[in-house]
N, C-alpha and C positions, 0 to 999 in steps of 0.2 A: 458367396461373397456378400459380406453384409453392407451399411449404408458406405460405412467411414472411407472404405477402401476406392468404393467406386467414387466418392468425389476427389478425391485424388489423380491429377490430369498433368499435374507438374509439380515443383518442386514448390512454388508460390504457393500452391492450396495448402500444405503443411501449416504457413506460418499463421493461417486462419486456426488453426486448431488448440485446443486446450488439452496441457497437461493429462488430462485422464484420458480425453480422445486418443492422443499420441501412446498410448499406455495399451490403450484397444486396436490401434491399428498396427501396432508391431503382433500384436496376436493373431490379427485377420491377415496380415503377411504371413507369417509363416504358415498358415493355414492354406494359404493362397499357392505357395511354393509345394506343400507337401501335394495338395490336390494336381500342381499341376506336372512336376518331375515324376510322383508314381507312374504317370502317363507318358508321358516323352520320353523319361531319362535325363539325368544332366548330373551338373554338378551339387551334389545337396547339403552335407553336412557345412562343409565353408560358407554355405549362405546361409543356412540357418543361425550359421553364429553370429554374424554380423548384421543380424537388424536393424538392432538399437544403434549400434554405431552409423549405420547407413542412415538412422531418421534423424538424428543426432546432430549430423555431418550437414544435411540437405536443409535440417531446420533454423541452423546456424549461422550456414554459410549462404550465399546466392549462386547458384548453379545454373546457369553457362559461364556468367561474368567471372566468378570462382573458377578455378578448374579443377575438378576431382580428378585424382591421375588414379584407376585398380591398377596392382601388379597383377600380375597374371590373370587374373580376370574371373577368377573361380570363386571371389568373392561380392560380383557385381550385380548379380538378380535383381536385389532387392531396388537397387541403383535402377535397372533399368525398368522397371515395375512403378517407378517413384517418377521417372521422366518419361513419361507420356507413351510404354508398348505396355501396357496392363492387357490391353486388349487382345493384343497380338504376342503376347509373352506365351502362348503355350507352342507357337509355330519355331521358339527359340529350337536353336540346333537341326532343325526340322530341313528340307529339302525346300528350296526358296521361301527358307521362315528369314527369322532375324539369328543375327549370331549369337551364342554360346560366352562371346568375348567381347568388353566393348570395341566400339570400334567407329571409327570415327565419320564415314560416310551415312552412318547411319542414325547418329543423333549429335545436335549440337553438345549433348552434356556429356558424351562421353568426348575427352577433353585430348585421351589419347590413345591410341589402339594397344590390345597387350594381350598374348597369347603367349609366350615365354617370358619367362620370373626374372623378376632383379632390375626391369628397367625404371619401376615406377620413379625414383629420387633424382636419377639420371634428368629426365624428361623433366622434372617438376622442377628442378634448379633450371633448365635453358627454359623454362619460362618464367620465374621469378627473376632470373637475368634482363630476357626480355623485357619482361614488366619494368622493371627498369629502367633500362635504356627510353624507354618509353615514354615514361613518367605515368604509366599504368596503374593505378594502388589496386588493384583486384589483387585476390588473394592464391595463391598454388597450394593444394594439398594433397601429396603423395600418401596414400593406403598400404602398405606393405603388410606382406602377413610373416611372420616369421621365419618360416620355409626360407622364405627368400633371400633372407639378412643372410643363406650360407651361399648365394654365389657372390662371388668378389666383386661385380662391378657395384652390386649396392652400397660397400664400406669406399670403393674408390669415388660416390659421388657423397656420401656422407663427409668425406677427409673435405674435398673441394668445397663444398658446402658451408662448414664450417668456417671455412679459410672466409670465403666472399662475402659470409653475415648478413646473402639477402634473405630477403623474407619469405620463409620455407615454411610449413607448417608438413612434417612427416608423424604419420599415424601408425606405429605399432601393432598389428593385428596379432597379438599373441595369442594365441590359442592351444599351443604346445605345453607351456612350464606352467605350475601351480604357484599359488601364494598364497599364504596361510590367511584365515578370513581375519584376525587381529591385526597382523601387519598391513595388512591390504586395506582394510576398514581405514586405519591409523591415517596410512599412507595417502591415500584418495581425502583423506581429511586435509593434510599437510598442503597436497596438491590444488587443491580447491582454496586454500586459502592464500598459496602463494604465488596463485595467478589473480587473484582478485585486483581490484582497484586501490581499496583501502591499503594493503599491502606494499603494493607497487608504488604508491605515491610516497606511504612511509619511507620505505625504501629508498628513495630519492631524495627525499629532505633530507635524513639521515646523513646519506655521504655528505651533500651542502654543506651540512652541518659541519660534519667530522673536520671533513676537508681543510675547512676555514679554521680549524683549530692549531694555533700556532704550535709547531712542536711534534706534540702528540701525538695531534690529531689522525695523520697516514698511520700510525701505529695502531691507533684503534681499529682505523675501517681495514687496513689489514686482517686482524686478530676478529671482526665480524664477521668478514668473507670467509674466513677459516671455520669459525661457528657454525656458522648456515648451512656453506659445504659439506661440513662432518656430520651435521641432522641429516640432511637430506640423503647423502651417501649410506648412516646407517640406517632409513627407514627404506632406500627404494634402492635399485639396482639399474643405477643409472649414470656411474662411474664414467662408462665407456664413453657414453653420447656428451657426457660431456664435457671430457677430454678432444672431443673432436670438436667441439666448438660451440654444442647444441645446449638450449634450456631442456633439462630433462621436463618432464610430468610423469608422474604415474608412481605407481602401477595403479589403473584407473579401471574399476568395474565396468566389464561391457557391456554388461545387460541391467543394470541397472540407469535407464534413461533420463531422470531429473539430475542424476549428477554427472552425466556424461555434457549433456545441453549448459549446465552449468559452465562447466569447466572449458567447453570450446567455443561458447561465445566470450568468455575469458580469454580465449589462446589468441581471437582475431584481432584483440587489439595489440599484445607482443609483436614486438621486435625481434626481427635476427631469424634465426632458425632454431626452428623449437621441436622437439620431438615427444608427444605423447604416446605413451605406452598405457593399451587395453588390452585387460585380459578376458579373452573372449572363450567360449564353451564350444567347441565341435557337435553340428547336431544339436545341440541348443533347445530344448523343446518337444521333441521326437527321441523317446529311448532306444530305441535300436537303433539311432545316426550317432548317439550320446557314446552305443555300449561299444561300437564298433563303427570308428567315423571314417577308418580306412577305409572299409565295405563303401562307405555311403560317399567318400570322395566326388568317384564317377558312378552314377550305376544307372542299369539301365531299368525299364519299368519295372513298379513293385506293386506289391499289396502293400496300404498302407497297415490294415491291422497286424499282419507280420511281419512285418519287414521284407517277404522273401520276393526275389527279382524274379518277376512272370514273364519278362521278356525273350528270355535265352532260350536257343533252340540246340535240343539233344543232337549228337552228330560228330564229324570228326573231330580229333583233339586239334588244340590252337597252334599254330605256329611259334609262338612262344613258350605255350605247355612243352612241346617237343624238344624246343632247344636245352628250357632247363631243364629237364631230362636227361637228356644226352651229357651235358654239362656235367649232371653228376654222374653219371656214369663214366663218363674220361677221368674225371678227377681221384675216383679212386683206385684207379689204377696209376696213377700219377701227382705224387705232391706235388709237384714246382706248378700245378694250373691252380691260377687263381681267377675269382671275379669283382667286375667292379663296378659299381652305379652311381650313378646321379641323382638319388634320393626316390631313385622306381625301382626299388628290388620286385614288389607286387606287381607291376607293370611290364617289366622284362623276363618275369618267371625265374628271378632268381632266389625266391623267398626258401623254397627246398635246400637249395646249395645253400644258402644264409644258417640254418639249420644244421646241417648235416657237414657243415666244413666250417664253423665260427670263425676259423682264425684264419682261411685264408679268404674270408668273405668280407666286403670295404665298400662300404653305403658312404660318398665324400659329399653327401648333400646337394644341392644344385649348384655346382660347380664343375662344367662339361671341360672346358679348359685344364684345370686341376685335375680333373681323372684319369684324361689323357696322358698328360706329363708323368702322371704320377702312376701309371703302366708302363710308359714308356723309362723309368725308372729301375723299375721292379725287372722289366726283361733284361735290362744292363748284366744283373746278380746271377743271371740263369732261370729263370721262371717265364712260366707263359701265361703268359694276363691277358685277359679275354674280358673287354669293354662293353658291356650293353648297355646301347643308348638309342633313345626312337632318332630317327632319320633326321627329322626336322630339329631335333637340340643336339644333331652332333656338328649341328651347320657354326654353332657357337663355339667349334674348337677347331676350327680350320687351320689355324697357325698352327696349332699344336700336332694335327697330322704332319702339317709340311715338314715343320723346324722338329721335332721333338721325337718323332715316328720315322718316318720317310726319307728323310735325310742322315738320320743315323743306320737307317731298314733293323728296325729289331722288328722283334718277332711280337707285335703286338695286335693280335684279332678285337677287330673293330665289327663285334655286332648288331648291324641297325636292325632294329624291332620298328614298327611301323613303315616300313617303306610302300612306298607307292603313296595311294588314295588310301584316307583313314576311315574317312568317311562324317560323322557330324561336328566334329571338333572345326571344320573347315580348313580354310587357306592357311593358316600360321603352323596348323599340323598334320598337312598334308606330306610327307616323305618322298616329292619330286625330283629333286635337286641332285641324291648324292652322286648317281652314275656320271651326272655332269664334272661337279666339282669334285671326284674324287679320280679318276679316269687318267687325266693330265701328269698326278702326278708321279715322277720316280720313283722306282721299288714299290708301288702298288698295284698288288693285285685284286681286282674286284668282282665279285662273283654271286650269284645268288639261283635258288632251288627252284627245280618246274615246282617240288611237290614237297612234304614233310619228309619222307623217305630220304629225299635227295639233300635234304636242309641237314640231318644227324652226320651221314657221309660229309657234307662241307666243311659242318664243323671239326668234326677231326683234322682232315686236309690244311684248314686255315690254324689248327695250332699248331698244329707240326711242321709246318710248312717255313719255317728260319726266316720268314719277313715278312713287312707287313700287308696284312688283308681284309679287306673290308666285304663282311657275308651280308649282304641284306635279302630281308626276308616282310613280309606283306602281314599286317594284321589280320587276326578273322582264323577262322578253322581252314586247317585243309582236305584234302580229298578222302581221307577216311582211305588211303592206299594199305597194302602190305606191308609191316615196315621191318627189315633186315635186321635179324640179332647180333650179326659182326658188323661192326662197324668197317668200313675201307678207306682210304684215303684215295681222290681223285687227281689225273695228274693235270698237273695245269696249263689250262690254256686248250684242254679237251672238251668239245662239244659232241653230240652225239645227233645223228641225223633219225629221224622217231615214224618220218612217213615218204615216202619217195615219187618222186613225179615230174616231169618233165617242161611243164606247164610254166610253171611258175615256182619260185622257192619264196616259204615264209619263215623267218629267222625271226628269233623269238627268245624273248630273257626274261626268266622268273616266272612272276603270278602270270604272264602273259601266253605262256607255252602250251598251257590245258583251251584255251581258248583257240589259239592257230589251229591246234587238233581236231577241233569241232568245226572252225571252218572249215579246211584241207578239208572234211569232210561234206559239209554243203557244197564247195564246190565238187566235189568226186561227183555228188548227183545232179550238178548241170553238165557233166562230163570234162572237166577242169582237172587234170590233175598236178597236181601240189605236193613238192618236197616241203618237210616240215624240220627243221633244225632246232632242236634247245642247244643255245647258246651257251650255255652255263656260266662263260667268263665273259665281262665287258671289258677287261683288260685282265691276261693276252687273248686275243682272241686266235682260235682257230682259222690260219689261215688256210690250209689247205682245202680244210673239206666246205668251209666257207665259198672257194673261189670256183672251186670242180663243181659245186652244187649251183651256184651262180652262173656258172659257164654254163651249164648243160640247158639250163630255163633261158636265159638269159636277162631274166624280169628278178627283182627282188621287191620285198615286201618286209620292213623290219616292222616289230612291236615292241612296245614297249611302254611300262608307265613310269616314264620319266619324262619332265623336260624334253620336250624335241632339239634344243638347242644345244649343243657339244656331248650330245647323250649319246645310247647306245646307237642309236639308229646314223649318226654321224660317223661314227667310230666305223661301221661296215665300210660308208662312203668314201672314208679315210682311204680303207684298206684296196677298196676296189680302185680307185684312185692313183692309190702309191704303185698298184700291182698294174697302171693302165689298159685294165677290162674296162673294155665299152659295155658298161652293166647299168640296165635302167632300173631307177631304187625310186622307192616309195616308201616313206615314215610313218608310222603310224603312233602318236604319241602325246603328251599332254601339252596342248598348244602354249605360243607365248602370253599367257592372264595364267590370275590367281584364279584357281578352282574352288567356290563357293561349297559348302556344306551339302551334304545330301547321304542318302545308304551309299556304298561303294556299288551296288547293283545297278543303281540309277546313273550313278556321276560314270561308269563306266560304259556305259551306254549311248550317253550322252555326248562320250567323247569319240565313241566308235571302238572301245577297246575290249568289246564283248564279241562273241563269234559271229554273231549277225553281222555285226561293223565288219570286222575285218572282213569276212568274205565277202562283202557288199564294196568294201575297197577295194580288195583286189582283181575281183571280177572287171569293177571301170578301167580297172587301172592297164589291162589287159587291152581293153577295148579300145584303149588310146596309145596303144605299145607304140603306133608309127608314127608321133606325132609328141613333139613336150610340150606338154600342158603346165599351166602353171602351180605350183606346191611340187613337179616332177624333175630330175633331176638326171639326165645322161651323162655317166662317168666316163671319161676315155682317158 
């Protein structure tokens, strides 16, 4: 790291800097980002784009009194590199490092937490509202990256935005579309000149002028507004925004920094709600983020001189690998299965089936809401639409299971990719929740794999299956099992009992079932022994062999990684409950807090849901059978 970067402590020491300096230390950032993501992992290409924008932004504006809002937050490195964790920026994503996403407990300048896409314009109008009411003149400026413009709440806070004319400053991160270096040059010329002063003030004599002109006068500044409009319409593509209410800018070069600084200490004295559009480079700087910026999105450590990820460890295929697999292998045996994504075909493993099915394969962009309906559409016709979407972003279409899915029961397979603990993304994509919020409601059945083996079996069951089902399935490899060349369908609401014992029973759903097994077998050698249940379904559950297995012990022990709170583990106490077994239960599960960043090895540990835990739970829990302790619960 050379001089320029280390005096840099906050966003104040920028404004000490000269032009060329500021030229040098977007180089010694990125240099800084590449050295320290080959190591960690993180998000790399989206920061490398947005440097200049980010020294741009910070140089410009005053940052905490400002508020920088990131969407999603995959573009905020450089951001928090610039406010004061230079230091501590390598422990990002890390196990008690700092987050991956801004986020607000952790620095005054990150303005507002963001780990799902689309909310940045949202947040930044209720605070320019704010500001407002206030009588606050600090300034709000929303960062959005492209991507994001395709979930609907961004156009639903752009429409209001518009309407209210406060003082919004929305920044365009495009990075996706091309513009031709003429029009663009042109353009960025037009742009810089028509936020100026000189401009502006002309502008305003002008009408004065016109105005005052008996007669005519409205006819001219009419027939002006029309001039100007039709320039600026034919150099930029900026129609839309400002139809909705907004001053366009742009398209504005993003890595070119003396006209970026230009142009937005220009934008801070505008009125109203302005939107600049920059076109930013992916990987920016680094040619293998440049040739392939999907690769470099998220990745985990690399060599920088080759680009190739040294992190990954040889071993089972992924739980995702397997699904879309299986995916394509149902499908061709079956036209009416379709799939559908939230702009993670790579993500969910449906990039194969994307390929190998073109037409019945529908990327809707980040639009969790819209995908849903729009499966739930699709099964109306006779087709079976098969939804992947990670845990934590099917939580933004919850209406749409209710209303649109569940209440009509079509037959639409809802599969979560990420469930559970993700591991360094943290709290915002953690996949705790869905057993809870999905469990409740009618016509859903919800289900999920001890193993990979078990997960291809699912999925068949959950298409075939005439309503709707939600398979979740855990990030990460799995066991490297034998895996069955016919596929079968399982019947629902069957669990399978996997170790037998009298002792105590442990019931057990998902990623969590490999682990009870290894307990069940620590305790085997303090002479403990332990029925071992995979649950397979959290809704219907297996009432019989649930209650005979619970009868015979009369101790239970659920697991589980979900939410403790209306999760699986409640759903047993439900049934023991409704069925009036006096059955003492113990949960074992992700407590009521957000679960911070860490490996999944660590954070599962930590929560007791590795085999050590458990049989260290159950053993106490044994110890205190004659007596209810508190977190224990006696059903009768």
């Amino acid at each position: 790291m050379s001089n320029i970067l280390n005096r840099i402590n906050s966003p104040a020491d920028l404004k000490t800097l000269k032009e060329d300096e500021l030229l040098l230390l977007a180089g010694e950032i990125r240099q800084f980002l590449l050295d320290t993501v080959s190591r960690t992992g993180g998000h790399l290409a989206s920061n490398l784009g947005c440097v200049e924008l980010t020294l741009a932004l910070h140089y410009c504006f005053n940052s905490p009194s400002d508020s920088i809002i990131w969407d999603v937050g995959h573009q905020a490195y450089t951001h928090k590199i610039l406010t004061g964790r230079r230091d501590v920026f390598h422990t990002q994503r890390q196990y008690q490092g700092i987050s991956g996403f801004p986020k607000r407990s952790e620095s005054a300048h990150d303005a507002f937490g963001a780990g799902h896409s689309s909310t940045s314009i949202s947040a930044g109008l209720g605070m320019a509202v704010a500001n407002c009411l206030k009588g606050d003149p600090s300034k709000v400026i929303a960062v959005i990256g492209d991507g994001s413009l395709t979930g609907g709440m961004a156009f639903e806070a752009l429409n209001q935005a518009g309407h209210l004319r406060k003082n919004l400053v929305v920044v365009l991160n495009d990075n996706e579309m091309s513009i031709s270096k003429n029009v663009g040059a042109l353009s960025t010329f037009i742009s810089r000149k028509l936020t100026g002063n000189y401009y502006r003030d002309l502008k305003k004599e002008m009408q004065r002028l016109l105005q005052n002109i008996p007669a005519i006068g409205g006819n001219i500044l009419h027939f002006a507004r029309k001039a100007e409009n039709s320039l600026k319409g034919f150099l930029t593509p900026g129609t839309l925004f400002e139809a909705l209410g907004f001053e366009y800018i742009g398209p504005v070069h993003g890595h070119d920094l003396p006209q970026l600084i230009e142009i937005m200490q220009n934008v801070r004295s505008l009125e109203g709600p302005v939107l600049v559009h920059v076109v930013t480079t992916k990987g920016k700087g680094y040619q293998p983020a440049e040739d392939t910026p999907d690769k470099f999105h998220g990745v985990g450590p690399f060599d920088i001189k080759t680009g190739k990820v040294t992190g990954g460890k040889p071993g089972a295929a992924s739980y995702t690998g397997i699904f879309g697999d299986t995916l394509c292998k149902l499908a061709e045996e079956d036209e009416k299965i379709v799939a559908i994504t939230a702009a993670m075909p790579d993500g969910t493993g449906l990039t194969k089936f994307s390929r190998t099915f073109p037409d019945r394969f529908f990327d809707v962009g980040i639009a969790e809401q819209h995908a849903l309906t729009f499966a739930a559409g699709m099964a109306t016709e006779g087709f079976r639409p098969v939804a992947a979407i990670y845990s934590t972003f099917a939580q933004r279409a919850y209406d749409q299971i209710f209303h649109d899915i569940c209440l009509q029961k079509l037959p639409v397979t809802l599969a979560l990719d990420r469930a559970g603990l993700v591991g360094d993304d943290g709290p915002t994509h953690h996949g705790v929740f869905d057993l809870s919020y999905l469990r409740h409601l009618p016509e859903m059945t919800v289900m999920a794999p001890k193993d990979e083996n078990e997960l291809q079996h699912m999925l068949k069951t959950a298409i075939y299956s005439d309503q709707p089902i939600a398979l979740r399935y855990p990030r990460g490899a799995g066991y490297g099992v034998a895996m069955d060349s016919i596929l079968k369908t399982i019947p629902l609401g069957v669990a399978e009992q996997l170790a037998k014992g009298e002792d105590i029973t442990l019931i057990a759903i998902g990623s969590t079932v490999y682990p009870a097994m290894e307990a069940a077998e620590q305790l085997k050698a303090k002479g403990i022994k332990a029925c071992v249940i995979n649950a397979r379904f959290v809704k219907p559950l297996d009432r019989n062999l649930i209650l005979s297995a619970a009868g015979r012990s009369g101790c239970v022990v659920t697991v589980e990684e979900n939410a403790l709170q209306g999760g699986f583990g409640t759903a047993i106490m439900e049934l023991l409950s409704d069925e009036g077994a006096g059955i003492k239960v113990k949960r074992i599960g992700i407590p009521d807090r957000f679960i911070e960043q860490g490996s999944q090895a660590q954070l599962r540990k930590d929560l007791g849901l590795d085999a050590a835990g458990i049989a260290q739970v159950a053993e106490d829990f044994l110890k205190t059978g004659n007596q209810i302790q508190p977190g224990l619960v006696r059903v009768k």
